[in-house]
C-alpha positions as CSV (number, residue, x, y, z in Angstrom):
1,X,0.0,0.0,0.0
2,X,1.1,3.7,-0.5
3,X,2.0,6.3,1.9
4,X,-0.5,8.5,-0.1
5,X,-3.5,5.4,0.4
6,X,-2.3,5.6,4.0
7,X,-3.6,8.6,4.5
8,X,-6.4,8.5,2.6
9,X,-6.5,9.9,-1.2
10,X,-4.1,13.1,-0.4
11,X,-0.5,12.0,-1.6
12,X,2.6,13.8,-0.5
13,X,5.2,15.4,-2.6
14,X,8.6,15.8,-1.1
15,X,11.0,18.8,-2.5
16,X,14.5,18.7,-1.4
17,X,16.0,22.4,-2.0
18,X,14.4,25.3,-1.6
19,X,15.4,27.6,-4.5
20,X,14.8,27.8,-8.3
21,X,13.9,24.4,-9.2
22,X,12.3,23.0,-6.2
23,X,10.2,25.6,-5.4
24,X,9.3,26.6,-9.2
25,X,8.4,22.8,-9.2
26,X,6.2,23.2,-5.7
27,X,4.5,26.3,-6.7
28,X,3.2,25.1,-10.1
29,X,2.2,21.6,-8.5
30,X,0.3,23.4,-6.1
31,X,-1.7,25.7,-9.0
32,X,-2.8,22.6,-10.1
33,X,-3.6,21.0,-6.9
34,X,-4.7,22.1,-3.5
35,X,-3.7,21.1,-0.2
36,X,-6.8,18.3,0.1
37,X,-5.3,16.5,-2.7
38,X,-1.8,16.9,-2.7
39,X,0.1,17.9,0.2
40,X,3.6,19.4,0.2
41,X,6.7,19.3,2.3
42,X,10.1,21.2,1.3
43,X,13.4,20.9,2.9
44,X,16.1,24.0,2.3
45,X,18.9,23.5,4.6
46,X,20.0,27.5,4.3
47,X,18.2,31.0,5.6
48,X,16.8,31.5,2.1
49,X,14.0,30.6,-0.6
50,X,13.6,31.0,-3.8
51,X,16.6,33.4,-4.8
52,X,18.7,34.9,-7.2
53,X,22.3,33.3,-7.0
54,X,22.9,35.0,-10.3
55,X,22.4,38.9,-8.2
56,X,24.6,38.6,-6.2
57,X,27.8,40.0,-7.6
58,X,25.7,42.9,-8.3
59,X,24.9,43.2,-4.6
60,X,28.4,42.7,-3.6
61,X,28.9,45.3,-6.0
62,X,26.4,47.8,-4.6
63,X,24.3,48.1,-8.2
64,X,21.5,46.1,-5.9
65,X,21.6,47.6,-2.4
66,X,19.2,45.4,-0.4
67,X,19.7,41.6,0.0
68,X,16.6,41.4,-0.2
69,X,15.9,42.6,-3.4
70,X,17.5,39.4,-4.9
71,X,14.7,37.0,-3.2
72,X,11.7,36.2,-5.1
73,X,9.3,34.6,-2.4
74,X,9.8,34.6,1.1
75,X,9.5,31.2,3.2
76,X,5.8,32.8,4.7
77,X,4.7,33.0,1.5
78,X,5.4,29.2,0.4
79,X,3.8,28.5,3.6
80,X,1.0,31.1,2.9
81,X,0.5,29.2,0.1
82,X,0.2,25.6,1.8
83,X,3.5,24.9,0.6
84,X,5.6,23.6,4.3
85,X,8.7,24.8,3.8
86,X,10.9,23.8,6.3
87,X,14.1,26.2,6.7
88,X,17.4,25.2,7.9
89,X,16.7,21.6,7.3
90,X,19.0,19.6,5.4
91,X,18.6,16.5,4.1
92,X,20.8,13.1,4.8
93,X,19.3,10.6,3.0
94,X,17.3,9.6,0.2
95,X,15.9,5.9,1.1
96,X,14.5,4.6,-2.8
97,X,13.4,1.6,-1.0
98,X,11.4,3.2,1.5
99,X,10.0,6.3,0.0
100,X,11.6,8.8,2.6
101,X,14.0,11.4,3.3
102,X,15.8,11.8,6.5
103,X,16.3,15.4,7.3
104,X,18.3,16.9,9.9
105,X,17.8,20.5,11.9
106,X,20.6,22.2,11.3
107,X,21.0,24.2,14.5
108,X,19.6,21.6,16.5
109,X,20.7,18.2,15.3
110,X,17.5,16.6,15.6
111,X,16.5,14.1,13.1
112,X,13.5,12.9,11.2
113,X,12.2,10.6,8.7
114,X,9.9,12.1,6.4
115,X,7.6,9.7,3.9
116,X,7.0,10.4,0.2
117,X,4.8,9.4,-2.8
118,X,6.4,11.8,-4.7
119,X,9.8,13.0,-4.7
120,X,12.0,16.0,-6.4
121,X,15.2,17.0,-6.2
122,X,16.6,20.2,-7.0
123,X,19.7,20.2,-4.7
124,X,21.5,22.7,-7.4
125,X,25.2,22.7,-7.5
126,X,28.3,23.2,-4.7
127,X,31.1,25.9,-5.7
128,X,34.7,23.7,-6.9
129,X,36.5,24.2,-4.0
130,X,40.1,23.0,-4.8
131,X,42.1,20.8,-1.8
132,X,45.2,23.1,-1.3
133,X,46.9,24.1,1.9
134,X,45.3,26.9,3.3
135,X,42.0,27.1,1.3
136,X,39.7,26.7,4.3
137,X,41.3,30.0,5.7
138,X,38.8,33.0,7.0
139,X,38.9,35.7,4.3
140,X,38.9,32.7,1.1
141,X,35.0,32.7,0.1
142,X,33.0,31.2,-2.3
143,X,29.9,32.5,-3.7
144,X,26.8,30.2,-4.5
145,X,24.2,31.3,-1.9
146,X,22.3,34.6,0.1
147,X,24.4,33.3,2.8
148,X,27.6,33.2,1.2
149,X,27.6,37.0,-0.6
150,X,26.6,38.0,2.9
151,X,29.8,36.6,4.7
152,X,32.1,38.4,2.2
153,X,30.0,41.4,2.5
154,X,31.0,41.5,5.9
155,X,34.5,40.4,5.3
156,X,34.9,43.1,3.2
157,X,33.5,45.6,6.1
158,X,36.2,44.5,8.2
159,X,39.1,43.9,6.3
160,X,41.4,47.2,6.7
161,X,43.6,45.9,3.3
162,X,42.4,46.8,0.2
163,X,43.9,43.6,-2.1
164,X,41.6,40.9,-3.5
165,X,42.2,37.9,-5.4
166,X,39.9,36.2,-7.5
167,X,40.5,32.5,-8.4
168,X,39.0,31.9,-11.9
169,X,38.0,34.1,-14.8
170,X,34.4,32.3,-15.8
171,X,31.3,33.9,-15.0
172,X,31.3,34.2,-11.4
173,X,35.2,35.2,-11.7
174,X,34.6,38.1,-13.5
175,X,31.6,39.8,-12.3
176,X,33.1,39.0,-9.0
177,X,36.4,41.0,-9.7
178,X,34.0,44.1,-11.2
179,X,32.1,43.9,-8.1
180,X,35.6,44.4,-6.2
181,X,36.5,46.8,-8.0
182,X,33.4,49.1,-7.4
183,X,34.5,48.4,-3.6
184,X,37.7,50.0,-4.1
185,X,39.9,46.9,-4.0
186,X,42.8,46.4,-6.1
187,X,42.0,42.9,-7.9
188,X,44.2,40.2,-8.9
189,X,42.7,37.1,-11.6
190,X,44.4,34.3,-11.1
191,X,43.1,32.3,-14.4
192,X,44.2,28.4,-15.4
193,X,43.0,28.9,-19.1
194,X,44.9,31.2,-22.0
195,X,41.9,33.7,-21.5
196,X,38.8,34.6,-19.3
197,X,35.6,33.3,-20.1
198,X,36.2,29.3,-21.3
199,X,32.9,30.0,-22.3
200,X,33.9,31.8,-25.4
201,X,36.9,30.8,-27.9
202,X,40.2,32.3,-26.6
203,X,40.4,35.1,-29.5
204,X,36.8,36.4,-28.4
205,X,38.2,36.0,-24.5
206,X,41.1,38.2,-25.4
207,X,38.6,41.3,-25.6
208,X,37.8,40.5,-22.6
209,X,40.8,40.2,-20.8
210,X,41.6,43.4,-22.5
211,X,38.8,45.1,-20.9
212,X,39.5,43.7,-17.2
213,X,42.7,45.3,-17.7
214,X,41.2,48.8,-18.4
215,X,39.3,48.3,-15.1
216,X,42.4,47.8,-13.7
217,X,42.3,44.1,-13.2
218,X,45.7,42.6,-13.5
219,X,45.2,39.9,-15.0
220,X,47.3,36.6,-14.5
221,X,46.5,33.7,-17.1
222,X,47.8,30.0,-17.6
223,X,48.1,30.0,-14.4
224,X,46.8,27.9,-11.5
225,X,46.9,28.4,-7.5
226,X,48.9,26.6,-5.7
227,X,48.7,27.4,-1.7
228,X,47.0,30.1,0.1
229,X,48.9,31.6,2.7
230,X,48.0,33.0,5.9
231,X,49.3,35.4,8.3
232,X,50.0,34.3,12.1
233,X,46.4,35.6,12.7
234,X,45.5,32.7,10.5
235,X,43.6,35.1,8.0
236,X,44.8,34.8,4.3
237,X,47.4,36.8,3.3
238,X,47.8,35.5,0.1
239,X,47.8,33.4,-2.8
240,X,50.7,31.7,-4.4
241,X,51.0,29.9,-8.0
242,X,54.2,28.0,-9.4
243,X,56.2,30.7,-10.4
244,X,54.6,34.2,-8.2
245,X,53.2,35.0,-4.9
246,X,50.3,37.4,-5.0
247,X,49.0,39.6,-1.7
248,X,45.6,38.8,-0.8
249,X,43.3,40.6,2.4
250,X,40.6,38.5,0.7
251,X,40.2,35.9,-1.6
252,X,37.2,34.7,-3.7
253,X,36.9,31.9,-5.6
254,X,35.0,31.7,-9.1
255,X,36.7,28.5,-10.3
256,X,32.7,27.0,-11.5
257,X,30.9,24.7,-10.1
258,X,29.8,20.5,-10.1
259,X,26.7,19.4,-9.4
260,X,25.1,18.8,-6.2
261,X,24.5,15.2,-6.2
262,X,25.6,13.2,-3.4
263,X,22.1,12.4,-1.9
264,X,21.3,11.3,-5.0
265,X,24.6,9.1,-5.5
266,X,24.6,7.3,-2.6
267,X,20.3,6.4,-3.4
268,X,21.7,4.9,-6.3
269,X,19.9,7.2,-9.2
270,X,21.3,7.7,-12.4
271,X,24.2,9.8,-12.4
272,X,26.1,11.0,-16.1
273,X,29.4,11.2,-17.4
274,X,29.5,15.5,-16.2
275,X,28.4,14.4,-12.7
276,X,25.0,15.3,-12.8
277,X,21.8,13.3,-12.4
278,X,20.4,11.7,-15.8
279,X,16.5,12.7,-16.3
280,X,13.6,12.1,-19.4
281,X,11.6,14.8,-21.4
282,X,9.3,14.9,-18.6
283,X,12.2,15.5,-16.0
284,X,11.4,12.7,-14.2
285,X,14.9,10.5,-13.2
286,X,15.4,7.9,-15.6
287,X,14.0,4.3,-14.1
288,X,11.9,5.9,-11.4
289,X,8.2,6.8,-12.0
290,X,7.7,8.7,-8.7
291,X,11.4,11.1,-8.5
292,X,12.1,14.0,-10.9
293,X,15.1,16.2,-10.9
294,X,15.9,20.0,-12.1
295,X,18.2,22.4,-11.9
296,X,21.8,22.8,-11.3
297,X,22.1,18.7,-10.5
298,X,20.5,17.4,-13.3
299,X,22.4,17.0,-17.3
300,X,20.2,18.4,-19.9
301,X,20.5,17.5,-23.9
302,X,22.2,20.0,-26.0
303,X,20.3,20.5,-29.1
304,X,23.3,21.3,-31.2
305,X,25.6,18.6,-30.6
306,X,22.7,15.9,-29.5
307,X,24.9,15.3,-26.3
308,X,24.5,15.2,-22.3
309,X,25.9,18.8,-20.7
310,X,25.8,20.3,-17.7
311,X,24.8,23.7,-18.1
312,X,24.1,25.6,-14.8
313,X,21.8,28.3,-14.8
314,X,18.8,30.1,-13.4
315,X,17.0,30.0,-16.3
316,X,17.0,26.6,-17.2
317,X,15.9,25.8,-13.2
318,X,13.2,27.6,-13.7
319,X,12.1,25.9,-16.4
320,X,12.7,23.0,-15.3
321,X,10.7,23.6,-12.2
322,X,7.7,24.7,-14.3
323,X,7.9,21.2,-16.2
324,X,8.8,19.4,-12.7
325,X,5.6,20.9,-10.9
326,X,3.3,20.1,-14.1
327,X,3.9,16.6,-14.0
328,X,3.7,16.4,-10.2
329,X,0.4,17.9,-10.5
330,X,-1.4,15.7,-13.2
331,X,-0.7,17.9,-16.1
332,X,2.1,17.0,-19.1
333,X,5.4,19.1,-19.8
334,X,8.3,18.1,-21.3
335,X,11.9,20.1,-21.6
336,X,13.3,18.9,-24.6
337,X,16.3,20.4,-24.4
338,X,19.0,23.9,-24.7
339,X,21.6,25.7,-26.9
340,X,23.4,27.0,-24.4
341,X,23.0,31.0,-24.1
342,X,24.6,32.9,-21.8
343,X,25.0,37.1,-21.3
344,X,27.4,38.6,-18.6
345,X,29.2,42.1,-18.6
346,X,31.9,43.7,-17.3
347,X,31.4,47.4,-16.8
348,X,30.0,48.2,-20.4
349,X,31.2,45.3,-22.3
350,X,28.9,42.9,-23.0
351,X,29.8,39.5,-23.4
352,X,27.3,36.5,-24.9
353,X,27.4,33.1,-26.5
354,X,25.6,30.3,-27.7
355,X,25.4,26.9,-29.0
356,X,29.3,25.5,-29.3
357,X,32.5,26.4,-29.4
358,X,35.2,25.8,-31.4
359,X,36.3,23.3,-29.2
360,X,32.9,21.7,-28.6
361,X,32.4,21.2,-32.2
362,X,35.5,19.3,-32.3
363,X,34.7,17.1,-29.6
364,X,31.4,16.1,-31.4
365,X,33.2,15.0,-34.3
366,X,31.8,18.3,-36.3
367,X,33.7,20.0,-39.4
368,X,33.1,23.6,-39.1
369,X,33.5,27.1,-40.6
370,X,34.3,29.9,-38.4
371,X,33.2,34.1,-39.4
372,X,34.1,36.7,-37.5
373,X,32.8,40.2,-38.7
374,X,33.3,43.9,-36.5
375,X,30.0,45.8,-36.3
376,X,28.0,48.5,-34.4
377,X,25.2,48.4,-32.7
378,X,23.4,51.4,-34.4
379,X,23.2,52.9,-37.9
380,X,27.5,53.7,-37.8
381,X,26.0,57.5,-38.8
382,X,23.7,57.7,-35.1
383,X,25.3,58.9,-32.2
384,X,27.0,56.5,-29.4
385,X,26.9,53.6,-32.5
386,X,29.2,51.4,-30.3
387,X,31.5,48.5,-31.8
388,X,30.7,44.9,-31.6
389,X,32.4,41.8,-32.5
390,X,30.2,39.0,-33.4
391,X,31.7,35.0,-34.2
392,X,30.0,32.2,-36.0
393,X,30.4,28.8,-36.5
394,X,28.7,26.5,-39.4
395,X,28.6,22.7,-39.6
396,X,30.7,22.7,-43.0
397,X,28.2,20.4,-45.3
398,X,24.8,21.8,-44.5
399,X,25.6,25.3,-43.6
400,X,23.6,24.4,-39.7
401,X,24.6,27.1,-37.7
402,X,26.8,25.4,-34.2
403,X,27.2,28.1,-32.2
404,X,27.8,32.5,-32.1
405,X,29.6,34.4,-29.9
406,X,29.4,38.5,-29.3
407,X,31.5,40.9,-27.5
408,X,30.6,44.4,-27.7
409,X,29.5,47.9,-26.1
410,X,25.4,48.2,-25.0
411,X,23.1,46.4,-27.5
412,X,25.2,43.7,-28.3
413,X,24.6,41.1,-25.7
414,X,20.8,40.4,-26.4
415,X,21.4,39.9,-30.1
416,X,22.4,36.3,-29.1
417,X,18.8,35.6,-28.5
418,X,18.4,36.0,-32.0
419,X,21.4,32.9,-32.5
420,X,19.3,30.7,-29.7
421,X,16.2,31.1,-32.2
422,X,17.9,30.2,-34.8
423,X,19.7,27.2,-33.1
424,X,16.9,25.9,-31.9
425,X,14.6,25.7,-35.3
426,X,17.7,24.0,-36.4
427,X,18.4,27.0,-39.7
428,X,21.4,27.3,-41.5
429,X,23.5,30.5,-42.1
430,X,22.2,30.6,-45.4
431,X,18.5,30.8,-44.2
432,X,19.5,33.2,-41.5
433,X,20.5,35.8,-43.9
434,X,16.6,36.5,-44.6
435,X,15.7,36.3,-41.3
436,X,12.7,39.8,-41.0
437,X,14.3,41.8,-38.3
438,X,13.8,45.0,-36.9
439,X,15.8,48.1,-38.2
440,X,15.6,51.7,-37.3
441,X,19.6,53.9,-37.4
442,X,18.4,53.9,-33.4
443,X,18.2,49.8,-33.1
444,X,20.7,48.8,-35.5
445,X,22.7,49.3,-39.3
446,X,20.5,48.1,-42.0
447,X,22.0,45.1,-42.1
448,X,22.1,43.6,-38.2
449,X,25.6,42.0,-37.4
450,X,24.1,39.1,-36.5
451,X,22.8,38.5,-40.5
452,X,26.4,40.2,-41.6
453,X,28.3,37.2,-39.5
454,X,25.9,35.0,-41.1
455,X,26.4,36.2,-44.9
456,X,29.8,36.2,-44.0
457,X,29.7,32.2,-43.0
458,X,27.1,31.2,-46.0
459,X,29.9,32.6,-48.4
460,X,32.6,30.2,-46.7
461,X,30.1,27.2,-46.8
462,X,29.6,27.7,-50.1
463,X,33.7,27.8,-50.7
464,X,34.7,25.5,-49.1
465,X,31.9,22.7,-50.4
């Protein structure tokens, strides 16, 4: 018998994590059922709900002033919602088997078993935090949560120096060392790869390692920590890699992120080749009817290459949640899938991508032409027409477009949506050339650089055929 026909016809659905995905996924099941039919339990083992990890450089940064600015729904108003959240409650076990969770208080200790007929997990991702001497030091902080930007926040309020180090040059990395730099820290980037932002190929990361340097970033690539090192008070006092040693009052590390899976792990679910647990269309983990997964610790399909990534953002948890919650509640959803678009800045310079790189491509066993075209963002006659630099990649035989990448001045950054669109119906460069978009001298040239980069690649299709 069922725990839900135990207690009569109202099941229970069990949500482990308490931000994007979880509680996108408990909200939209509870839309499409009330408390009499389904009832719902949610463990979040931090001081927050339903938040934006991707705000809080800009906090740190004072462009958001008020913590509270980044959080979307408070825990009274799950709860006002019949939604049981339960806050600073983490969770220890996943027993399959048994259809429970074992949760434990986190100030207290005490511990509970907690039945489910339904089960989701959306416990995100944990920040790489690499095993060197001296990394556990106070001052080194990583930033994933409310309650980590908060703890550098007041690091930085007590700190007297004025020298920061930032341990990787991806997304994090780099708004992280802008954010600094609006606190009126002098800011080291210690960076492993040839440029900032793997994301993009290393020529388009060079424009933006040249713009950290005109913030007055010093910039330190192919390069990798080594030690942190700490003063007699035990507080860093800096950072050292093979060949320099860098001074450090604080350190923050922006080196990515892994999947959150461990609970998961050890209940035996399906876990794939990036770490990350393995789900269907309908979210719901592969070989289990009653447990879906979403967000940061789950592997999602990439459209373009047709393989397994792990591709951490909001947006995608969100979605997932949406699709999560559907089928919880009765309905039918599917997430078929993503290209891979990302935006980010530092100060004015926009930086975005999507679908693969150079590299990716490679890896997928895809010949490809590359295009690289210099644009503006306005008619070049209209004042504050800003330059932009826009890459593209085309599968060789078809003329498919793989993947575009922009770096350029304000206006430049959203144009990738137009890419994802494009990606996603699966066009080739050739088709994208007649796309019908909007032109005014305010909005763009006649010709968008977006459709120039493309002309530009349907020309070296054509040749090289």
């Amino acid at each position: 018998m069922s725990t839900g026909a135990a207690r009569g016809t109202r099941e229970r659905l069990v949500v482990v994590g308490g931000d994007a995905a979880g509680m996108s996924a408990a909200s939209q099941a509870r839309r499409l059922k009330g408390p009499d039919e389904l009832e719902i339990v949610a463990f979040e083992r931090g001081h927050f709900s339903s938040f934006s990890a991707c705000g809080i450089p800009y906090w740190v940064g004072g462009d958001v002033t008020e913590r509270d600015a980044l959080i979307a729904r408070t825990p009274e108003e799950h709860r006002a919602r019949d939604i049981d959240l339960r806050m600073r409650t983490e969770v220890t076990e996943i027993d399959v088997a048994g259809g429970r969770v074992r949760a434990r208080d986190v100030d207290s200790g005490a511990q509970s078993w907690t039945s489910y007929d339904k089960l989701v997990i959306g416990t995100g991702a944990r920040p790489i935090r690499p095993e060197l001497p001296g990394i556990d030091a106070p001052g080194v902080h990583g930033v994933q949560t409310l309650d980590d930007g908060q703890a550098l926040l007041d690091t930085l309020a007590r700190t007297r120096g004025r020298r920061a180090v930032v341990v990787g040059a991806g997304y994090i990395g780099v708004e992280m060392a802008e954010a600094l730099i609006k606190r009126g820290y002098e800011v080291t980037v210690v960076n492993r790869g040839r440029e900032p932002m793997s994301t993009l190929d290393p020529d388009m990361g060079r424009m933006v390692h040249e713009a950290m340097e005109g913030l007055g970033i010093t910039m330190v690539d192919d390069a990798e920590v080594t030690e942190v090192l700490t003063g007699d008070d035990g507080r860093v006092r800096a950072v050292t890699t093979r060949d320099a040693e860098f001074p450090a009052d604080v350190v923050v590390l922006g080196i990515g992120v892994r999947p959150e899976t461990t609970l998961a792990e050890a209940a035996g679910l399906p876990i794939g080749a990036h770490g990350g647990l393995l789900t269907d269309l309908a979210m719901r983990v592969r070989g289990h009817g009653n447990i879906w997964a979403g967000g940061d610790c789950v592997e999602v399909l990439d459209l373009v290459s047709g393989q397994e990534r792990h591709i951490p953002l909001g947006t995608h948890a969100n979605k997932h949640g949406q699709v999560v919650g559907t089928n919880v509640g009765g309905g039918y959803a599917t997430f078929p899938g993503v290209v891979g678009t990302a935006v980010s800045k530092v100060c004015d310079l926009e930086i975005a991508r999507t679908g693969l790189r150079e590299k990716d491509a490679r890896r997928a066993g895809l010949r490809f032409v590359t295009a690289t075209i210099e644009s503006t963002s306005r008619a070049g006659y209209y004042p504050d027409a800003s330059p932009m630099t826009v890459k593209m990649l085309a599968e060789r035989r078809t003329g498919r477009l793989l993947g575009v990448q922009i770096v350029g001045r304000e206006g430049a950054g959203k144009r990738v949506d137009i890419a994802a669109v494009a990606l996603t119906a699966g066009m080739t460069v050739e088709q994208m050339t007649a796309l019908d978009l909007g032109y005014a001298p305010p909005f763009s040239p006649v010709w968008d650089p977006v459709l120039v980069a493309a002309r530009k690649a349907a020309r070296e299709v054509e040749r090289q055929r």
